[in-house]
MOPAC internal coordinates of N, CA, C and O (Angstrom, degrees):
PM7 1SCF
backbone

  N    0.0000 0     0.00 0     0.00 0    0    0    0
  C    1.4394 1     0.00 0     0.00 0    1    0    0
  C    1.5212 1   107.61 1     0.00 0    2    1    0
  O    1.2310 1   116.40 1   -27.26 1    3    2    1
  N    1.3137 1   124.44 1   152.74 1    3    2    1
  C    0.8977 1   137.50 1  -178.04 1    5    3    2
  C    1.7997 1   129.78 1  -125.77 1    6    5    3
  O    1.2310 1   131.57 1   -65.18 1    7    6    5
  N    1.4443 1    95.28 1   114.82 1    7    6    5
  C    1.1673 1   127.25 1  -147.43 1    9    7    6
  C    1.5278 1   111.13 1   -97.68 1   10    9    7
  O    1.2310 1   112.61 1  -103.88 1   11   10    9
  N    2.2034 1   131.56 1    76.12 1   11   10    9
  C    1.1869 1    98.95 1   175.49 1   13   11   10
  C    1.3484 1   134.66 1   -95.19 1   14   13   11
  O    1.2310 1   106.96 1    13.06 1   15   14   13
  N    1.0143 1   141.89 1  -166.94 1   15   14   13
  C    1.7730 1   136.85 1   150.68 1   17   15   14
  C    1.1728 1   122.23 1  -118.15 1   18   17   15
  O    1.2310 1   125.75 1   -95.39 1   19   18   17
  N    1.3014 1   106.56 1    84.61 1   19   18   17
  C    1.3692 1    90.49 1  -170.13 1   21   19   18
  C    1.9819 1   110.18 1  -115.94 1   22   21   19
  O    1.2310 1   131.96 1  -135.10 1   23   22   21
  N    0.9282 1    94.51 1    44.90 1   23   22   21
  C    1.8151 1   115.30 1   150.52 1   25   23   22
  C    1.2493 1   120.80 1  -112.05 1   26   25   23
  O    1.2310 1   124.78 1   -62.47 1   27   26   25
  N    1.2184 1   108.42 1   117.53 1   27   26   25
  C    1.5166 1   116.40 1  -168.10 1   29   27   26
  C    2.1997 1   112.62 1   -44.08 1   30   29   27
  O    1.2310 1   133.10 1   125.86 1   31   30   29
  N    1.1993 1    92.29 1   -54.14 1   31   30   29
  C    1.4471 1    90.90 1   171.08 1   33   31   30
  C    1.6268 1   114.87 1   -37.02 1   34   33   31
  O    1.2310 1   119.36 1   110.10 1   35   34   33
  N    1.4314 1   118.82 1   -69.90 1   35   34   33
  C    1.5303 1   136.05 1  -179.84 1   37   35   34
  C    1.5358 1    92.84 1   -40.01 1   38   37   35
  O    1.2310 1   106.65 1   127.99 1   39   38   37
  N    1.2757 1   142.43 1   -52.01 1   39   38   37
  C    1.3507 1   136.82 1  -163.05 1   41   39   38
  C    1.8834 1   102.54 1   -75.43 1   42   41   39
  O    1.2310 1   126.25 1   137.85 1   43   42   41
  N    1.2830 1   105.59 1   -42.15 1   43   42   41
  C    1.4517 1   118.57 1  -172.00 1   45   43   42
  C    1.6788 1    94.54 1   -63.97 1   46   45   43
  O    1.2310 1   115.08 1   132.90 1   47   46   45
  N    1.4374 1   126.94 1   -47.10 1   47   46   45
  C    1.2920 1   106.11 1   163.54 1   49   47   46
  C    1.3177 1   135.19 1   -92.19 1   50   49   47
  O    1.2310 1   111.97 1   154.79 1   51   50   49
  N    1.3828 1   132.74 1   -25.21 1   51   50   49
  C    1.2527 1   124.66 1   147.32 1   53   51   50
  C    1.3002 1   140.77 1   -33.30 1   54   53   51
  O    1.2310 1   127.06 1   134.72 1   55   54   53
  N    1.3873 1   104.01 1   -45.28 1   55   54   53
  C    1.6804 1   125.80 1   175.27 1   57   55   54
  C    1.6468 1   106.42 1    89.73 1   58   57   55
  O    1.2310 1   133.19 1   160.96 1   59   58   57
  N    1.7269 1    92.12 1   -19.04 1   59   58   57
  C    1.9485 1    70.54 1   171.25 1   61   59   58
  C    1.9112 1   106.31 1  -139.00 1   62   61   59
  O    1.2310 1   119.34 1    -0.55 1   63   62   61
  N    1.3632 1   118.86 1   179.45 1   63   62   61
  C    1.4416 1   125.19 1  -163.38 1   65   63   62
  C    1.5134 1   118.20 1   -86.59 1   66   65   63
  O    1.2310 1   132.08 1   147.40 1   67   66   65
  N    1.6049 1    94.28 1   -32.60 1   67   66   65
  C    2.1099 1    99.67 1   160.41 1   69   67   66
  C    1.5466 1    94.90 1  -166.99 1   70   69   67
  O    1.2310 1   132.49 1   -34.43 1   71   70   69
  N    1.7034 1    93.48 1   145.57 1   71   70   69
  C    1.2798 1    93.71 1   157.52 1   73   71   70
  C    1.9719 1   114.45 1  -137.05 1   74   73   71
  O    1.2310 1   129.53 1     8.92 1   75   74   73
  N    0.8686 1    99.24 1  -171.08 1   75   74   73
  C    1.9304 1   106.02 1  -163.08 1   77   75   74
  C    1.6336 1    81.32 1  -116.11 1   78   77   75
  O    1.2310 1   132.56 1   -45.54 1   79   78   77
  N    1.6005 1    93.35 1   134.46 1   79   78   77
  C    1.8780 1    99.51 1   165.68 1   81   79   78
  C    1.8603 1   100.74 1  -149.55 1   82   81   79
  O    1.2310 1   124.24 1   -30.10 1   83   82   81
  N    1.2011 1   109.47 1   149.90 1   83   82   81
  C    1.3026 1   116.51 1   171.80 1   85   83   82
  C    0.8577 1   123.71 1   -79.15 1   86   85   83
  O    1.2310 1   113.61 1   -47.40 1   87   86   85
  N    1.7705 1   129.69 1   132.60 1   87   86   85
  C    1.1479 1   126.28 1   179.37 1   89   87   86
  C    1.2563 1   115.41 1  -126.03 1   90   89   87
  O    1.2310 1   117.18 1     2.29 1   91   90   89
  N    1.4254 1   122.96 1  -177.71 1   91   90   89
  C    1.6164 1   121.40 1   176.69 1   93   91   90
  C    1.2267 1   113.95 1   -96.46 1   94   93   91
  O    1.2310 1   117.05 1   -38.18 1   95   94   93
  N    1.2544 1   123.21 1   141.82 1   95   94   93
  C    1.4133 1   148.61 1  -159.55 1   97   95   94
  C    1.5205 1    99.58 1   -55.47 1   98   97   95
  O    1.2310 1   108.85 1   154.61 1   99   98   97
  N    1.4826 1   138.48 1   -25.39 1   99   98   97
  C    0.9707 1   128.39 1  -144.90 1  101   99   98
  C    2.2183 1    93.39 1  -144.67 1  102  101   99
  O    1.2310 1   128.81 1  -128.93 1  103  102  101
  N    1.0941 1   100.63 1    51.07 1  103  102  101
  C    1.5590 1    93.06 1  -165.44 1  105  103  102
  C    1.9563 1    91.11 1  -118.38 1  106  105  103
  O    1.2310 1   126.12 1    -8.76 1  107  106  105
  N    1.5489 1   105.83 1   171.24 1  107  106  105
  C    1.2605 1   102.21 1  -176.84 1  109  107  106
  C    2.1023 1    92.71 1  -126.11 1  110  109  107
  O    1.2310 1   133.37 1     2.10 1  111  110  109
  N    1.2444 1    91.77 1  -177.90 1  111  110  109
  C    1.5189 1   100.55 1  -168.64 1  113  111  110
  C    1.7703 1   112.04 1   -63.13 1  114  113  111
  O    1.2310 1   131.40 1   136.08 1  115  114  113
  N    1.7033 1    95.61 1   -43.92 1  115  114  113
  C    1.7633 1    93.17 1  -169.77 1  117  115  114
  C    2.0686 1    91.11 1   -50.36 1  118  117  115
  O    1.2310 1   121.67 1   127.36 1  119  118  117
  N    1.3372 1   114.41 1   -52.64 1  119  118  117
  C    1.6198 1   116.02 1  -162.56 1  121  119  118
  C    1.4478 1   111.78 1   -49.00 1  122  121  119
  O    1.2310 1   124.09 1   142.00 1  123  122  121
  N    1.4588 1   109.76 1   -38.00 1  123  122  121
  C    1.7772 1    99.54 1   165.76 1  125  123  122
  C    1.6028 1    95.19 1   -57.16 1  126  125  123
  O    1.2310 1   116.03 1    90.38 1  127  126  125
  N    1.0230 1   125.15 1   -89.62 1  127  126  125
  C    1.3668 1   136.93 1  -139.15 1  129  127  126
  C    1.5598 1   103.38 1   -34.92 1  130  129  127
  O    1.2310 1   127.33 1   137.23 1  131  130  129
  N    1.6010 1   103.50 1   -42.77 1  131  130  129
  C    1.7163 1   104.45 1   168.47 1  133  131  130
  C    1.7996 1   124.84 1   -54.90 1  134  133  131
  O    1.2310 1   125.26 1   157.42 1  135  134  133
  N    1.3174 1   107.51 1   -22.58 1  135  134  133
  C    1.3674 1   112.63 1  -169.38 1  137  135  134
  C    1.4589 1   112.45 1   -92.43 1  138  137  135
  O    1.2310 1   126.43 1   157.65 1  139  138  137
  N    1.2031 1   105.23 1   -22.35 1  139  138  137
  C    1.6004 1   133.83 1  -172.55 1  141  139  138
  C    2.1425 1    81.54 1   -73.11 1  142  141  139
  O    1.2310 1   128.38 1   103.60 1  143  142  141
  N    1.6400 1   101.46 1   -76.40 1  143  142  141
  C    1.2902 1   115.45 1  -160.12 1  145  143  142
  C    1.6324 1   105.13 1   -59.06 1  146  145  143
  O    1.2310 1   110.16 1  -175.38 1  147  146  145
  N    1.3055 1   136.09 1     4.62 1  147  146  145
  C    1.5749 1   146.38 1   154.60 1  149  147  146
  C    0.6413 1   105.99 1   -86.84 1  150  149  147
  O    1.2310 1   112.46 1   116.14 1  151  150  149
  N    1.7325 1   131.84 1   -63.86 1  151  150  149
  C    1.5367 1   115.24 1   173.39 1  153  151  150
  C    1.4744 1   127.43 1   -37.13 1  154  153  151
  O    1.2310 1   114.15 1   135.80 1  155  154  153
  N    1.2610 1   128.68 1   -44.20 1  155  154  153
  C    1.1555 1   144.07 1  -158.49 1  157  155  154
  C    2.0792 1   117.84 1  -146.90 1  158  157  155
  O    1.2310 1   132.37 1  -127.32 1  159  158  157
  N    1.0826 1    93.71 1    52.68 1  159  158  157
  C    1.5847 1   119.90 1   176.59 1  161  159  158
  C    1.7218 1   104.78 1   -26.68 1  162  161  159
  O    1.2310 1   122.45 1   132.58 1  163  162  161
  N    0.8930 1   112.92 1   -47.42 1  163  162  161
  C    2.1670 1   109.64 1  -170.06 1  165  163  162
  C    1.2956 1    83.45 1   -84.60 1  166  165  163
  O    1.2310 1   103.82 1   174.38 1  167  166  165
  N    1.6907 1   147.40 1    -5.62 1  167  166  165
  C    1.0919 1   123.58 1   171.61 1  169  167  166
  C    1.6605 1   123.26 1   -71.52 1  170  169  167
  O    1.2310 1   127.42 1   156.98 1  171  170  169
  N    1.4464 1   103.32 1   -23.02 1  171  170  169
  C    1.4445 1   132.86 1  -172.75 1  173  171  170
  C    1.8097 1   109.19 1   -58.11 1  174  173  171
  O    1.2310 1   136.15 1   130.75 1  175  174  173
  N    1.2487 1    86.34 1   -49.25 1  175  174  173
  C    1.7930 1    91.73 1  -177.08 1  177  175  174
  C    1.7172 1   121.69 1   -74.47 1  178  177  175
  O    1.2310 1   128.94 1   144.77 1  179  178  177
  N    1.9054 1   100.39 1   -35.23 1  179  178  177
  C    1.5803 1    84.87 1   159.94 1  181  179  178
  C    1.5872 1   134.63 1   -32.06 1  182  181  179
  O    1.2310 1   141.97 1   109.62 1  183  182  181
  N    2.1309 1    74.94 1   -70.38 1  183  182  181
  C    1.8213 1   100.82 1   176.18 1  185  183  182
  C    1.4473 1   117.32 1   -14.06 1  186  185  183
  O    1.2310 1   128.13 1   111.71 1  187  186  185
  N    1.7553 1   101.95 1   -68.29 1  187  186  185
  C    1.1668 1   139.55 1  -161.34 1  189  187  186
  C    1.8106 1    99.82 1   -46.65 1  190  189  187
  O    1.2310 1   128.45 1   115.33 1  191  190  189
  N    1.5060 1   101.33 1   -64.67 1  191  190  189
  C    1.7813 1   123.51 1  -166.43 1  193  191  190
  C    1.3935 1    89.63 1   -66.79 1  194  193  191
  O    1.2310 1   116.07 1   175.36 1  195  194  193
  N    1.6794 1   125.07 1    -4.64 1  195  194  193
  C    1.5866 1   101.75 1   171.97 1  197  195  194
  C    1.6811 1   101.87 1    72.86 1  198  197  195
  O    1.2310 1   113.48 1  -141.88 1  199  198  197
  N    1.7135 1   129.94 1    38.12 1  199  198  197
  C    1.1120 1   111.66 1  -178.77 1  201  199  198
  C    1.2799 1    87.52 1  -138.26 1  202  201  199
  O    1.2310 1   121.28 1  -140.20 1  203  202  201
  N    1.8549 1   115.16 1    39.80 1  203  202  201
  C    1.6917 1   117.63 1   174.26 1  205  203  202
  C    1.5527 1    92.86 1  -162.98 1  206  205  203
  O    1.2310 1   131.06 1   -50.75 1  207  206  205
  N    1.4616 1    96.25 1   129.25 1  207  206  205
  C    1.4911 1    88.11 1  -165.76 1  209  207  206
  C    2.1745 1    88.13 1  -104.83 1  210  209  207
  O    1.2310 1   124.04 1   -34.76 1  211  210  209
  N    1.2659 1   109.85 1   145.24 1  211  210  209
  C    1.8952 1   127.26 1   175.82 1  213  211  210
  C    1.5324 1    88.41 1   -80.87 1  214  213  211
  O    1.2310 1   122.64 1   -43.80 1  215  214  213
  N    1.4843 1   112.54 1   136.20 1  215  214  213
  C    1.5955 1   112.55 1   163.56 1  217  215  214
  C    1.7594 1    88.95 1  -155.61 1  218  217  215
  O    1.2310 1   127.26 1   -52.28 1  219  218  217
  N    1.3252 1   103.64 1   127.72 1  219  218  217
  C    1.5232 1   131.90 1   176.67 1  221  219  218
  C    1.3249 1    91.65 1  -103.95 1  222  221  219
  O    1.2310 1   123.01 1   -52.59 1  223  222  221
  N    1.4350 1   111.84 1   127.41 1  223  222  221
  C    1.3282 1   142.45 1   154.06 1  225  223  222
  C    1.7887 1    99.15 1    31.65 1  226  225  223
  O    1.2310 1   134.80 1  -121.43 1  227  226  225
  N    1.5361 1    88.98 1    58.57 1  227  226  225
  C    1.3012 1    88.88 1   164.53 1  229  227  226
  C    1.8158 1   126.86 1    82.71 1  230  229  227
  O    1.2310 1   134.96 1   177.05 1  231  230  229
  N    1.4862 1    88.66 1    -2.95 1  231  230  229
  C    1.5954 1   105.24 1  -172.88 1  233  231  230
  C    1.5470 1   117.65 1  -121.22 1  234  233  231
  O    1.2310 1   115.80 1   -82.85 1  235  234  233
  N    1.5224 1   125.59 1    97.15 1  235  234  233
  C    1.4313 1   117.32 1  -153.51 1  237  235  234
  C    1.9360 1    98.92 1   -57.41 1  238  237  235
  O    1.2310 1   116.04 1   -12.67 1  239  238  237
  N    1.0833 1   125.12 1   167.33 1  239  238  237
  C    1.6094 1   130.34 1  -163.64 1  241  239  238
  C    1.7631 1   100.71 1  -154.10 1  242  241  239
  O    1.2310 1   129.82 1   -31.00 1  243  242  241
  N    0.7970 1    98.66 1   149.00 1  243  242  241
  C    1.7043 1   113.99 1  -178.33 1  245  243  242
  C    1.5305 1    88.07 1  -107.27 1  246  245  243
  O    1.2310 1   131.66 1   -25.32 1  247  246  245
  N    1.7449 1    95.10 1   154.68 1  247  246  245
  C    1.8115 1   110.76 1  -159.00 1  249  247  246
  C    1.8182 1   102.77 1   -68.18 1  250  249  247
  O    1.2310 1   119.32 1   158.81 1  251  250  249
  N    1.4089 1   118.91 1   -21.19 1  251  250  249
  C    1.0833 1   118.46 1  -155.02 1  253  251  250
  C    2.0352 1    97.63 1   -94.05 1  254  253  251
  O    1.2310 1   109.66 1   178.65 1  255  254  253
  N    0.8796 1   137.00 1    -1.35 1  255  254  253
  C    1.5332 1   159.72 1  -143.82 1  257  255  254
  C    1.4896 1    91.23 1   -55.32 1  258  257  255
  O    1.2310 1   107.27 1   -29.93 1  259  258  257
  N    1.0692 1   141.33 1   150.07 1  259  258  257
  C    1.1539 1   134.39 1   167.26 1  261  259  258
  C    1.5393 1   109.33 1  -133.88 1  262  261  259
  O    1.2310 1   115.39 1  -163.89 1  263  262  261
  N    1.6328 1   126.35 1    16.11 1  263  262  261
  C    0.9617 1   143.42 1   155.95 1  265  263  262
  C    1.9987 1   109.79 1   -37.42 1  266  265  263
  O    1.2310 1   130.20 1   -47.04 1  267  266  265
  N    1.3249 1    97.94 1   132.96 1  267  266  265
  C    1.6015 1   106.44 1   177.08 1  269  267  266
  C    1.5647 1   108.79 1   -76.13 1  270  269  267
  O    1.2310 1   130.02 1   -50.95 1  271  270  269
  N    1.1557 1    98.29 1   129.05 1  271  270  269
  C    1.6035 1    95.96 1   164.27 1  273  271  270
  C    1.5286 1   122.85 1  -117.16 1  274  273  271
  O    1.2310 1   117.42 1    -8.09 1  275  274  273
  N    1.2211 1   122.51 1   171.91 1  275  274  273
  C    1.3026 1   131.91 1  -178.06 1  277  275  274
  C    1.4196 1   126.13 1  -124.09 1  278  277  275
  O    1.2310 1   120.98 1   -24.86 1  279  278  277
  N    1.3745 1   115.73 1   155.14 1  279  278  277
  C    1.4212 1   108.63 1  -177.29 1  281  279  278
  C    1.4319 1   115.94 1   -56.68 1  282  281  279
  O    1.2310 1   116.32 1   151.99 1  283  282  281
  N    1.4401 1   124.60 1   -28.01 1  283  282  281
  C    1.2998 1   110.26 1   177.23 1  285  283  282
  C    1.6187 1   114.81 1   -97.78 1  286  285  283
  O    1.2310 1   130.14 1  -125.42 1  287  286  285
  N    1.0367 1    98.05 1    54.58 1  287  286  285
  C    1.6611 1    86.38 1  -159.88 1  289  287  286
  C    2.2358 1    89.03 1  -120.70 1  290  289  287
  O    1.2310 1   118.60 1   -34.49 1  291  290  289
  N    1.4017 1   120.27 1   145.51 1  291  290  289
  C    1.2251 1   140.43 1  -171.52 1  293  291  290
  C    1.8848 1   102.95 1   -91.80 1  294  293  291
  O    1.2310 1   130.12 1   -46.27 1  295  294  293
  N    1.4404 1    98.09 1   133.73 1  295  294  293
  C    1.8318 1    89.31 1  -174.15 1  297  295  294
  C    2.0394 1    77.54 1  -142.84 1  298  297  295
  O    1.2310 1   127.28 1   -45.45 1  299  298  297
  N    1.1956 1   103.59 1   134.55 1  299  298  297
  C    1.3591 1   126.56 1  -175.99 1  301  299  298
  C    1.0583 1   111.02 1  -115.34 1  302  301  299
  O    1.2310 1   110.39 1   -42.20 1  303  302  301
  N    1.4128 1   135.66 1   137.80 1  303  302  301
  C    1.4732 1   147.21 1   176.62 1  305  303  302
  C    1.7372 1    91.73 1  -120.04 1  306  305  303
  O    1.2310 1   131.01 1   -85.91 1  307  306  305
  N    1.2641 1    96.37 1    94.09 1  307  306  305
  C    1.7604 1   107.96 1  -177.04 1  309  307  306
  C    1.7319 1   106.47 1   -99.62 1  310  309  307
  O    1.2310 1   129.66 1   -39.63 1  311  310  309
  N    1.2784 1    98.99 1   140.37 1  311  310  309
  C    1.7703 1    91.14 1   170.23 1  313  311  310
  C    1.8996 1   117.61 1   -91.05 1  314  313  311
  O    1.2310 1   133.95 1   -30.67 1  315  314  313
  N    0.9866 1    90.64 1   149.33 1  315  314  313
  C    1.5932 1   105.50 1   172.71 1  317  315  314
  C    1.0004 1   105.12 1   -66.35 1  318  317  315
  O    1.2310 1   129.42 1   -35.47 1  319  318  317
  N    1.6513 1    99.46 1   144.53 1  319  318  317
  C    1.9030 1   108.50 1  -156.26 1  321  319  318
  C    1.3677 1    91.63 1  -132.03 1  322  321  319
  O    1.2310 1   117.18 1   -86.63 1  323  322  321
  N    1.7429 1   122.96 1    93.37 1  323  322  321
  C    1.0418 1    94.42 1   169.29 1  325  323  322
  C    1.8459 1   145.55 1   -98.35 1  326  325  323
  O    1.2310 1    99.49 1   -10.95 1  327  326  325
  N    0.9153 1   154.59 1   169.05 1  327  326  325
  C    1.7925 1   121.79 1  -176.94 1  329  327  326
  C    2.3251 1    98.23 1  -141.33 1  330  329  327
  O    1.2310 1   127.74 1     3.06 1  331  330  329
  N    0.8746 1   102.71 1  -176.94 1  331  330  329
  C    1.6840 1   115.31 1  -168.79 1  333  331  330
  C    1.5195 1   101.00 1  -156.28 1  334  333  331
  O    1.2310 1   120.10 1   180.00 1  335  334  333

């Protein structure tokens, strides 16, 4: 699966812009987001404060999603864009 960051914060703690991780055939979206948020713990509280928005293959998702995902499937840690 493929994993980007593309909110500058998420990169500032990750250290990198995407990475690919294996998952199990049978997992749903919140369970990435948990494995993601172990890997990388201060990523959790952005999420959390709502100042990183989850978007699966192109589809923004709320943290709780229980949508199936797949190994080939794209999960984005996008930043909130805001404008006036």
């Amino acid at each position: 699966m493929r994993i980007l960051y593309g909110a500058k914060t998420a990169v500032d703690i990750t250290g990198v812009e995407e990475e690919n991780i294996e998952i199990d055939e049978d997992i749903n979206l919140k369970s990435v987001i948990e494995i993601i948020c172990d890997k990388y713990p201060a990523l959790k509280k952005d999420i959390d404060d709502d100042d990183i928005l989850v978007i699966h293959n192109g589809v923004l998702r709320s943290l709780d999603a229980s949508c199936a995902v797949k190994d080939g499937d794209t999960v984005e840690f996008a930043p909130v864009i805001l404008g006036g």
